[in-house]
The first five atom37 places (N, CA, C, CB, O) and aatype in JSON, in Angstrom:
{
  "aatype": [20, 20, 20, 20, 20, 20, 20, 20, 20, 20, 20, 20, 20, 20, 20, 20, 20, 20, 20, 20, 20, 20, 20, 20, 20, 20, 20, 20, 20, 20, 20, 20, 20, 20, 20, 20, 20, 20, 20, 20, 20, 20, 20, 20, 20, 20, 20, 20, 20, 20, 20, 20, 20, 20, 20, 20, 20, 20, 20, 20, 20, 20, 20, 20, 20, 20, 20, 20, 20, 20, 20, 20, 20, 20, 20, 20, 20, 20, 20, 20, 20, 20, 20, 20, 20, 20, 20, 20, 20, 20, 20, 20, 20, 20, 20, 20, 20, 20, 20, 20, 20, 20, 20, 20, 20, 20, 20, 20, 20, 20],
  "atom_mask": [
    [1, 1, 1, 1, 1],
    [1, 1, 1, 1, 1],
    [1, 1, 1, 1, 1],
    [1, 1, 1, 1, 1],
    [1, 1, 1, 1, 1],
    [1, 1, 1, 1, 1],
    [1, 1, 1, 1, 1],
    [1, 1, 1, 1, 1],
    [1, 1, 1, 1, 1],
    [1, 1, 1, 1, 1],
    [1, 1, 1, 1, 1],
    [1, 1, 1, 1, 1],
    [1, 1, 1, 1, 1],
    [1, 1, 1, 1, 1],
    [1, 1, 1, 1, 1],
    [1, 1, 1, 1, 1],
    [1, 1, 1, 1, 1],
    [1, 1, 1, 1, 1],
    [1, 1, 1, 1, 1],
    [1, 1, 1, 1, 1],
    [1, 1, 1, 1, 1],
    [1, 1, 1, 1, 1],
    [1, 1, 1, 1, 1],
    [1, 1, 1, 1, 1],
    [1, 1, 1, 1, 1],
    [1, 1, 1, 1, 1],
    [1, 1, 1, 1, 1],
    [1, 1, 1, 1, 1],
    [1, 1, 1, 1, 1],
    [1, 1, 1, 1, 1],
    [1, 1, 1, 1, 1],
    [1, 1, 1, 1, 1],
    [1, 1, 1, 1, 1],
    [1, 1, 1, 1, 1],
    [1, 1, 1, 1, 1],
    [1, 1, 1, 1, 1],
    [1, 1, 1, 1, 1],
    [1, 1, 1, 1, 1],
    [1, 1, 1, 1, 1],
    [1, 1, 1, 1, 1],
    [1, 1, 1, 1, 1],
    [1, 1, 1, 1, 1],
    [1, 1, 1, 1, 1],
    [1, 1, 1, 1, 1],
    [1, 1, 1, 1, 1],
    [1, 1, 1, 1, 1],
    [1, 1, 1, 1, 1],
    [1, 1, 1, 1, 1],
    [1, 1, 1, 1, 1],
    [1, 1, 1, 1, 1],
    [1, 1, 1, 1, 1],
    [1, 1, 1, 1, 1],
    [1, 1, 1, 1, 1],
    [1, 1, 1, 1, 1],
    [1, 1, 1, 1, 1],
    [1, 1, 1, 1, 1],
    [1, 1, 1, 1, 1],
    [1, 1, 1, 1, 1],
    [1, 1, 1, 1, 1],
    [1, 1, 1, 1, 1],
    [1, 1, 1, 1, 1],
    [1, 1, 1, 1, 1],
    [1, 1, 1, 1, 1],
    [1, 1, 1, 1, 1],
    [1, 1, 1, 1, 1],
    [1, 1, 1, 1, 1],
    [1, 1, 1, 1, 1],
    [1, 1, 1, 1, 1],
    [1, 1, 1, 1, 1],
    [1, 1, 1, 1, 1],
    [1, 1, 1, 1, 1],
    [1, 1, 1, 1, 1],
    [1, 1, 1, 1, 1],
    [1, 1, 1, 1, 1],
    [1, 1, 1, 1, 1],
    [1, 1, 1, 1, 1],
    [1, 1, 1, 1, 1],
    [1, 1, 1, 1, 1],
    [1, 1, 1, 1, 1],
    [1, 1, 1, 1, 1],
    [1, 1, 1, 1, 1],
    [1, 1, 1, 1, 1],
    [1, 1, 1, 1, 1],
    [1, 1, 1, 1, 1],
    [1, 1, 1, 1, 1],
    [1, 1, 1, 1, 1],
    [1, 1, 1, 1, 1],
    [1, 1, 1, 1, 1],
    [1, 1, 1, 1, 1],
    [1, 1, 1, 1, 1],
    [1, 1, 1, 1, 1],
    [1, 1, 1, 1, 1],
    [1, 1, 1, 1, 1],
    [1, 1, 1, 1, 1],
    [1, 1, 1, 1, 1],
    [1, 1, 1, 1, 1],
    [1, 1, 1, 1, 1],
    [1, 1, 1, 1, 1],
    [1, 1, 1, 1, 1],
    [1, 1, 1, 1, 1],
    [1, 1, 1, 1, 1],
    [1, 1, 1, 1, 1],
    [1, 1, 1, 1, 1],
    [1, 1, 1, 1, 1],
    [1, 1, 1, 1, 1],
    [1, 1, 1, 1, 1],
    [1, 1, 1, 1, 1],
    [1, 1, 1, 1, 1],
    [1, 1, 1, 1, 1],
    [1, 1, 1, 1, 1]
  ],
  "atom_positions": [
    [[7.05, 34.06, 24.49], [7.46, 34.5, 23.16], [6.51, 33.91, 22.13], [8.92, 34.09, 22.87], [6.14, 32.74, 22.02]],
    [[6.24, 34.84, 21.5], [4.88, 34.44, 20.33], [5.8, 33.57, 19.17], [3.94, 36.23, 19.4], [6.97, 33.92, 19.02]],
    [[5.26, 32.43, 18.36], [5.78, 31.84, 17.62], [5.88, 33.11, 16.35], [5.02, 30.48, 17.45], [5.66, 34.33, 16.34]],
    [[6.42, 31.92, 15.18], [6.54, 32.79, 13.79], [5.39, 32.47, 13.05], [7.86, 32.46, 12.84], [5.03, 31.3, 12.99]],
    [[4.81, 33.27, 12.52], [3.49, 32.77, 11.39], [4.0, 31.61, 10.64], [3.0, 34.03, 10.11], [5.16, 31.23, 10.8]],
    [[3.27, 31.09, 9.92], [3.74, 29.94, 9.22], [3.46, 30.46, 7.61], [2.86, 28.45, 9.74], [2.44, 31.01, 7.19]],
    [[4.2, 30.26, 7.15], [4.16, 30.22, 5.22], [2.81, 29.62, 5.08], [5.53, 29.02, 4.22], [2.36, 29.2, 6.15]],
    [[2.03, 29.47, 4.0], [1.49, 28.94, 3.21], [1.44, 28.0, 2.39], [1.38, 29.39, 2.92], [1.22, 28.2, 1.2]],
    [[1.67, 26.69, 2.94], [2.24, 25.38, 2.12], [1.16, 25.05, 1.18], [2.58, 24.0, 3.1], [0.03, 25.44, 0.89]],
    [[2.22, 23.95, 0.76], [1.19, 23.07, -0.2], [0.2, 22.12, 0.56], [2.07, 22.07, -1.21], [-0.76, 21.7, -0.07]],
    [[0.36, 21.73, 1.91], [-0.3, 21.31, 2.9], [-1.67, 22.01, 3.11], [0.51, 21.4, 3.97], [-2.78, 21.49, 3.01]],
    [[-1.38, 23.15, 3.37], [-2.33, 24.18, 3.81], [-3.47, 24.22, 2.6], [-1.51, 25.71, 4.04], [-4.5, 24.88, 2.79]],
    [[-3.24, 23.4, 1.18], [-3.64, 24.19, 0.23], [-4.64, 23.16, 0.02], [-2.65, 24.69, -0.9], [-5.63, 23.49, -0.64]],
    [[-4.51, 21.5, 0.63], [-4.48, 20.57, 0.68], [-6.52, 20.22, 0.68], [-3.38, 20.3, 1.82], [-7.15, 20.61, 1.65]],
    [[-6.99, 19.76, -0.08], [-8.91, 19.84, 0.54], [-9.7, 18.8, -0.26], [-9.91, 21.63, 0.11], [-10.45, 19.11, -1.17]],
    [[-9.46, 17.43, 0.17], [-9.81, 16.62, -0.98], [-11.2, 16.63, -0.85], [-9.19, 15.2, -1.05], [-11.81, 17.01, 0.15]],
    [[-11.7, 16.19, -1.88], [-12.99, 15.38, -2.24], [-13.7, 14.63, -2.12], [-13.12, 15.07, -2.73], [-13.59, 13.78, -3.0]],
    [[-14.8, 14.37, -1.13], [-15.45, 13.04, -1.48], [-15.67, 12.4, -2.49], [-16.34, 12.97, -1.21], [-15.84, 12.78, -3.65]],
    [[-15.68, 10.85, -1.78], [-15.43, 9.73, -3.46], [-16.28, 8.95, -2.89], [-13.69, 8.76, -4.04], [-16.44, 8.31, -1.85]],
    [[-16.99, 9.26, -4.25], [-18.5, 8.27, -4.0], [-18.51, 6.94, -4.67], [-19.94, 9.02, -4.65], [-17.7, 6.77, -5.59]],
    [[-19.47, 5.79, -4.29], [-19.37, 4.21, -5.34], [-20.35, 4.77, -6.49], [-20.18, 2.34, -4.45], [-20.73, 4.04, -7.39]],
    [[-20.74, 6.16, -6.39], [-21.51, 6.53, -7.36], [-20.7, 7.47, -8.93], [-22.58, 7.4, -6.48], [-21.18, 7.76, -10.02]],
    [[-19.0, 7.74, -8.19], [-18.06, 8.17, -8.72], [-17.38, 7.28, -9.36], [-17.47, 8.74, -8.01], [-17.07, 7.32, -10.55]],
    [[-17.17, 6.57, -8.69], [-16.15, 4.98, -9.4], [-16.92, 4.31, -10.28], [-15.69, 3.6, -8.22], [-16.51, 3.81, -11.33]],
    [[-18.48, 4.26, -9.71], [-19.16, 3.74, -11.38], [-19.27, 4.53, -12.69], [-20.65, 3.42, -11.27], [-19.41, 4.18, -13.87]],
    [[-19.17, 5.65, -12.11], [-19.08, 7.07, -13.33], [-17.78, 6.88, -14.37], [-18.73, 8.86, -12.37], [-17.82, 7.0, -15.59]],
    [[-16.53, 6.52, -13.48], [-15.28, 6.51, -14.09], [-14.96, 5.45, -14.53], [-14.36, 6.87, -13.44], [-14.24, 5.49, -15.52]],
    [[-15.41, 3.91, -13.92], [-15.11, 2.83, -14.62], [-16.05, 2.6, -15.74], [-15.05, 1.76, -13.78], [-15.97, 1.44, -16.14]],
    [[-17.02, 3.39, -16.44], [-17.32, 3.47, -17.35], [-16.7, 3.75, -18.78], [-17.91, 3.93, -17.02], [-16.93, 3.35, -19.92]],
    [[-15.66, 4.79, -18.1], [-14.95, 4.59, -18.83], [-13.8, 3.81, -19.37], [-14.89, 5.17, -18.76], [-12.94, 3.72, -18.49]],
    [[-13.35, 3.04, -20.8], [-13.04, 2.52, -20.87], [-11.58, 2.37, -20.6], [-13.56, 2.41, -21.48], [-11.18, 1.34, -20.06]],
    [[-10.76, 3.32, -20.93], [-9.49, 3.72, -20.36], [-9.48, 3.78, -18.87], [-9.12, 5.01, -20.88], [-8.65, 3.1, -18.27]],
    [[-9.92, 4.18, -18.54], [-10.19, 4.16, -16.69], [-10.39, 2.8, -16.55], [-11.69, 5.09, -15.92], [-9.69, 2.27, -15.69]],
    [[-11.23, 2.01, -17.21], [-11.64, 0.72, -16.53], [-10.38, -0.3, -17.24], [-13.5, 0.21, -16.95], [-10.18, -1.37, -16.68]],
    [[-9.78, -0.05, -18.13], [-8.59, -0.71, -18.85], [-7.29, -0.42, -17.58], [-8.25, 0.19, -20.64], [-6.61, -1.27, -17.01]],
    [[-7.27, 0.68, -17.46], [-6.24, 0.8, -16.18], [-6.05, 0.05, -14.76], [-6.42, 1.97, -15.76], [-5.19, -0.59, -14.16]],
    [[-7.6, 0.62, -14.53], [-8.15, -0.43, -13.26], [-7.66, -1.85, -13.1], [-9.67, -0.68, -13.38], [-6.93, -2.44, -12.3]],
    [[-8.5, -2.22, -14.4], [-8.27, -3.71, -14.41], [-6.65, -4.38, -14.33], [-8.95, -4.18, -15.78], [-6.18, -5.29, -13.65]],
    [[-6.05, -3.48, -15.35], [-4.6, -3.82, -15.22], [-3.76, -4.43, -13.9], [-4.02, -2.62, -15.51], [-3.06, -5.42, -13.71]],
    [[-4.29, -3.09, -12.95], [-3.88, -3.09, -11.44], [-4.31, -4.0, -10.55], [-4.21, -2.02, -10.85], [-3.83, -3.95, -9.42]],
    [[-5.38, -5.13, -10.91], [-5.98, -5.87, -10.36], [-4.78, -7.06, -9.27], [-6.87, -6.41, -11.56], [-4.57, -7.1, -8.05]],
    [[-4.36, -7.7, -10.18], [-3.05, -8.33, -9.28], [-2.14, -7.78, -8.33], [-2.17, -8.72, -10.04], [-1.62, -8.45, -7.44]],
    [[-1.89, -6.18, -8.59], [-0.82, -5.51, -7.68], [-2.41, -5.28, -6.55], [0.32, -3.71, -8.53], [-2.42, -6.31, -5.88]],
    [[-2.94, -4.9, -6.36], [-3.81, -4.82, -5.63], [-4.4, -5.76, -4.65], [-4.44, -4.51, -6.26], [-4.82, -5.41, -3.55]],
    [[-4.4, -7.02, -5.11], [-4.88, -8.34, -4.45], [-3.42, -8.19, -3.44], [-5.11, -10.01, -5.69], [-3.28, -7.72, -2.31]],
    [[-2.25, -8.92, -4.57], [-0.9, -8.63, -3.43], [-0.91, -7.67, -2.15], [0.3, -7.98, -4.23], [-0.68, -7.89, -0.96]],
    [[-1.24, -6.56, -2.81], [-1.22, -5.58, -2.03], [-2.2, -5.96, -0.39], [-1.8, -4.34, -3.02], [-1.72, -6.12, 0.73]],
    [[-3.74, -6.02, -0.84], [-4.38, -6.62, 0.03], [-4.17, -7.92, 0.86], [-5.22, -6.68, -0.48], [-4.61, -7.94, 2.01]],
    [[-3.63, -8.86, 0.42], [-2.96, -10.01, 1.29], [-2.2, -9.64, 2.52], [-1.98, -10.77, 0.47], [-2.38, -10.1, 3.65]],
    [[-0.94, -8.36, 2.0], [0.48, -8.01, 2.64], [-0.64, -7.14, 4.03], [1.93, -6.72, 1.31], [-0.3, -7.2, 5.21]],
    [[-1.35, -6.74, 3.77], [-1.95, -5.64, 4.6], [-3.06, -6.4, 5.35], [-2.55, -4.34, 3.68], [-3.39, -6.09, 6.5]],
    [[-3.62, -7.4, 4.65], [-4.7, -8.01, 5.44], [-3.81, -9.34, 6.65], [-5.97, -8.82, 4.07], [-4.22, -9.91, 7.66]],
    [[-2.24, -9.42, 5.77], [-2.01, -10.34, 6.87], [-1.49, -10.21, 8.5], [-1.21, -11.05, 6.31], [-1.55, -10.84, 9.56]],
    [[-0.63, -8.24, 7.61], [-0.42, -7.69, 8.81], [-1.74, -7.28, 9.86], [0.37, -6.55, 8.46], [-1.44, -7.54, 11.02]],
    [[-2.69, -6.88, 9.76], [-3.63, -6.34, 10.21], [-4.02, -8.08, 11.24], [-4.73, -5.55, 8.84], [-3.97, -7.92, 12.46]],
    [[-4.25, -9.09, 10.92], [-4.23, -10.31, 11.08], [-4.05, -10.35, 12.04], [-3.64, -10.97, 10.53], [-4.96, -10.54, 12.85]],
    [[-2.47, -10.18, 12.47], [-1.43, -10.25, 12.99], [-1.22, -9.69, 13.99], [-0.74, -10.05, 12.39], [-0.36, -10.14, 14.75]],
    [[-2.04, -8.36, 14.35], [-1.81, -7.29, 15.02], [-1.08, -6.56, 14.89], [-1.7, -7.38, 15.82], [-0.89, -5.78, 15.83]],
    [[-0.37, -6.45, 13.77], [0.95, -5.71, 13.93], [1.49, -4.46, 13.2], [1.84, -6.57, 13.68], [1.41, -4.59, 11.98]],
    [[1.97, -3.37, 13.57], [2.96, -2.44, 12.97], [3.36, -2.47, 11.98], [3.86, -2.32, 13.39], [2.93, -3.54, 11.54]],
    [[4.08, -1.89, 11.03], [5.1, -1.68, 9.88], [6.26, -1.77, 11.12], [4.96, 0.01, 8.75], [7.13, -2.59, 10.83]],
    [[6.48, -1.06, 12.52], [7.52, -1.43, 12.95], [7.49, -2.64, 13.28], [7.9, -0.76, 13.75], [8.29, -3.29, 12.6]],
    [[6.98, -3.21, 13.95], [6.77, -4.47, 14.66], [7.21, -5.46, 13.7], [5.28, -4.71, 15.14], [7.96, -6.35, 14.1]],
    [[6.64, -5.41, 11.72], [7.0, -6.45, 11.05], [8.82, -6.19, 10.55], [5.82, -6.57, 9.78], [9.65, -7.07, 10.33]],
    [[8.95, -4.93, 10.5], [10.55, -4.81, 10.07], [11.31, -4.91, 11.31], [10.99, -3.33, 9.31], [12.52, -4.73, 11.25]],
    [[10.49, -5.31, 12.93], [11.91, -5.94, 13.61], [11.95, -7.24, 13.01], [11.96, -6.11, 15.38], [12.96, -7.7, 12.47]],
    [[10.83, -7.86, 13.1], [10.84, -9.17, 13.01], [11.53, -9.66, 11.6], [9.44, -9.62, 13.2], [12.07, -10.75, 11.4]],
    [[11.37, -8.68, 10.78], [11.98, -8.67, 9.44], [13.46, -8.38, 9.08], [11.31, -7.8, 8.78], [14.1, -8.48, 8.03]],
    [[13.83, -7.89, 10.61], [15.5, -7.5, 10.81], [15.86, -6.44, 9.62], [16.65, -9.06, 10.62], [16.96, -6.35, 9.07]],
    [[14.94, -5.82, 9.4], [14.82, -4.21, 9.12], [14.27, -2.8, 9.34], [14.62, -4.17, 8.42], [13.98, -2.6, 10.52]],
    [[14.08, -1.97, 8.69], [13.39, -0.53, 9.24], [12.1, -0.46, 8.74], [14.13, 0.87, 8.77], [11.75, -0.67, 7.58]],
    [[11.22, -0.04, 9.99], [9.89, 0.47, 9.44], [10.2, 1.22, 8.01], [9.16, 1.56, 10.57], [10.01, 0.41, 7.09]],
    [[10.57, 2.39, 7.58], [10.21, 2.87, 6.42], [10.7, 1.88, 5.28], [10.75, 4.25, 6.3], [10.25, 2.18, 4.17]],
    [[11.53, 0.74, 5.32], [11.71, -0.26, 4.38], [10.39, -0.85, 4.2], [12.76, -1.25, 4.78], [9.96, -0.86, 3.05]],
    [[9.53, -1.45, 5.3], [8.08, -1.88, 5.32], [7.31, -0.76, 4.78], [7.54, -2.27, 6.76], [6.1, -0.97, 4.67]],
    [[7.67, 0.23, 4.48], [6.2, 1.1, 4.27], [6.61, 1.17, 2.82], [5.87, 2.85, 5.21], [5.77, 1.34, 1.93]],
    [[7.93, 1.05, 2.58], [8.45, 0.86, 1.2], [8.05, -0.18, 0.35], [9.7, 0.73, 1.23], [7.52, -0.05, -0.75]],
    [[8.36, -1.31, 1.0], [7.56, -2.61, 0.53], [6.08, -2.45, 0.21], [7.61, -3.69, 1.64], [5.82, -3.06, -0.83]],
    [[5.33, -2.02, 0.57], [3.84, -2.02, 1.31], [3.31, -0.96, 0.03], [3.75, -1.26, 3.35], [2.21, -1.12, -0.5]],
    [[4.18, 0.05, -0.34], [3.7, 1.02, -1.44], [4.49, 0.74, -2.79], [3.95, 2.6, -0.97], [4.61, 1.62, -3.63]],
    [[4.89, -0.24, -2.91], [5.52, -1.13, -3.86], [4.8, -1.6, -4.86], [6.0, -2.14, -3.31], [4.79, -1.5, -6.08]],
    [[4.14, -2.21, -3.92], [2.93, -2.97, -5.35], [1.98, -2.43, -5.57], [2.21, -4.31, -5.26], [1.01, -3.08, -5.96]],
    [[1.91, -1.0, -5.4], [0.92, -0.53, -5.82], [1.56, 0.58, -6.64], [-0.04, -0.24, -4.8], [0.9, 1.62, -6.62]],
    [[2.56, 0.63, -7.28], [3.69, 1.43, -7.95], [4.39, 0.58, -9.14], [4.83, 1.83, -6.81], [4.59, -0.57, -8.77]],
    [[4.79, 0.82, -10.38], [5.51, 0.09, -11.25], [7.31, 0.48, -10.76], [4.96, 0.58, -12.94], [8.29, 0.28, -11.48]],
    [[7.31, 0.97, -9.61], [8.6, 1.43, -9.81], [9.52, 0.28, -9.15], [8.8, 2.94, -9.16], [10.62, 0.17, -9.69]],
    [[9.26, -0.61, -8.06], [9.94, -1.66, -7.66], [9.32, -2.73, -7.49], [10.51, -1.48, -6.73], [8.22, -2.44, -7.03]],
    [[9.46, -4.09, -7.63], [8.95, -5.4, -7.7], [10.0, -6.19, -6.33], [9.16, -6.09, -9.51], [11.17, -6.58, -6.28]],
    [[9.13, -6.14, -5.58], [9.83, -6.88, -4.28], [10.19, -8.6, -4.74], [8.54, -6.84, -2.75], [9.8, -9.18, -5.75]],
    [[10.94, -9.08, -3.77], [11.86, -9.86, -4.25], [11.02, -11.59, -3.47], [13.68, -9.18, -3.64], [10.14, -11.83, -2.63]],
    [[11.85, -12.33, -4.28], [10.64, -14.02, -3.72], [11.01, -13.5, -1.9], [11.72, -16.66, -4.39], [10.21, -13.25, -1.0]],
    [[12.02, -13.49, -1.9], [12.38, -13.72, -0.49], [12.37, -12.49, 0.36], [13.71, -14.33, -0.42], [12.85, -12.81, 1.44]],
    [[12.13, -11.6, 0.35], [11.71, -10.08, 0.46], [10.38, -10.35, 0.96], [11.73, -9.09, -0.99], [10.29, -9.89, 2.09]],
    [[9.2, -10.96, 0.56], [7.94, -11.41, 0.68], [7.6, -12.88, 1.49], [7.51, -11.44, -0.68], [6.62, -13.33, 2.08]],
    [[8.63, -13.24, 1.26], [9.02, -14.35, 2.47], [9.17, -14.21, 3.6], [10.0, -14.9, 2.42], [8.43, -14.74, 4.43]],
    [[10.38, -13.29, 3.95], [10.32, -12.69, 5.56], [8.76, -11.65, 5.88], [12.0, -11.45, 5.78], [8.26, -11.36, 6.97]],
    [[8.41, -11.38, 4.85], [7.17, -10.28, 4.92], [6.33, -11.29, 5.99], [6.19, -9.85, 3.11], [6.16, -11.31, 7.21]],
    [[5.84, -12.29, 4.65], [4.84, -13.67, 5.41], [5.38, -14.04, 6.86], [4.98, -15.35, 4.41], [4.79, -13.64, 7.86]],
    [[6.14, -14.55, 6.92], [6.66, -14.94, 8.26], [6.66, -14.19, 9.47], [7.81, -15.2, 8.14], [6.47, -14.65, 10.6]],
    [[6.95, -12.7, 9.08], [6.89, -12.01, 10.18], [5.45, -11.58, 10.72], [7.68, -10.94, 9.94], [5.26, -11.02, 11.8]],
    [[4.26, -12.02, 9.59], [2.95, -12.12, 10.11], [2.34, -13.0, 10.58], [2.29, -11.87, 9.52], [1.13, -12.92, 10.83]],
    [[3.26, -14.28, 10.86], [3.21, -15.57, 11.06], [2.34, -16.27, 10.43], [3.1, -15.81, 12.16], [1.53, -17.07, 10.91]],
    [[2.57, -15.86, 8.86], [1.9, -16.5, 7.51], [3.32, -16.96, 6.62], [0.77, -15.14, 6.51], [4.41, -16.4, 6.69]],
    [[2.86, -18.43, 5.55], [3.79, -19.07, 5.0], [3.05, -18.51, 2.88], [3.76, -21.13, 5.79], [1.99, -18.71, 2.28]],
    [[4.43, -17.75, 2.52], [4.46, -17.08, 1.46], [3.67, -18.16, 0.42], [5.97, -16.63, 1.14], [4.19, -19.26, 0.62]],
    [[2.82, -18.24, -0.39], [2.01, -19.12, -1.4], [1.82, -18.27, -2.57], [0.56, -19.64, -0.84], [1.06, -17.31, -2.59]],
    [[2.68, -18.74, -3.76], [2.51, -18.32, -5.05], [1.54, -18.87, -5.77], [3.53, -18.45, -5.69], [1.76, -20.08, -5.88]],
    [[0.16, -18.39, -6.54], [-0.39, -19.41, -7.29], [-1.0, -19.04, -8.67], [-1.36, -20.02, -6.49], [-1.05, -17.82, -8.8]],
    [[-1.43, -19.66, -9.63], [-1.39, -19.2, -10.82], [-2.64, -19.77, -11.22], [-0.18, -19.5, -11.6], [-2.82, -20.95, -10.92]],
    [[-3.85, -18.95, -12.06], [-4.7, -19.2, -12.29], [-4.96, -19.02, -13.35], [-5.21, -18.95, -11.71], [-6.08, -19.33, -13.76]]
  ]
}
């Protein structure tokens, strides 16, 4: 039995762009672009720690939410968090994060 054609998604419609370091110098020229950027600088570092510790680690988004005694999509939740103004994960939220990469959470202020 022959399948059904498929619709025409927004998937289908889907065709990104190459992004060049010759693009990002184009745009951080600008000053609004580079005012934004910069803004994001801290959620970004965070961001890079949480990901560089899992990667570290060897490990999953599942692997850290067993150990985290929660669900992978809670970790992928966490994980796209700080790179979003919409939720600010919690001291201890980032605590089990660290631990479950068998890293100890360090706040520091410069």
């Amino acid at each position: 039995m022959a399948s059904k054609p498929r619709k025409a998604g927004a998937a289908d419609r889907y065709d990104p762009l190459a992004h060049t370091a010759e693009d990002t110098a184009h745009a951080l020229a600008r000053p609004d672009v580079r005012a934004a950027y910069d803004a994001l600088e801290e959620e970004y570092a965070a961001l890079d720690a949480l990901l560089g510790a899992r990667k570290e680690a060897g490990l999953t988004q599942a692997e850290v939410a067993e150990r985290m005694g929660t669900t992978a999509s809670a970790v992928s939740r966490l994980e796209s968090s700080l790179s979003s103004e919409r939720h600010s994960p919690s001291f201890s939220t980032l605590r089990k994060y660290a631990a479950a990469c068998g890293k100890k959470l360090v706040i520091s202020l410069a």
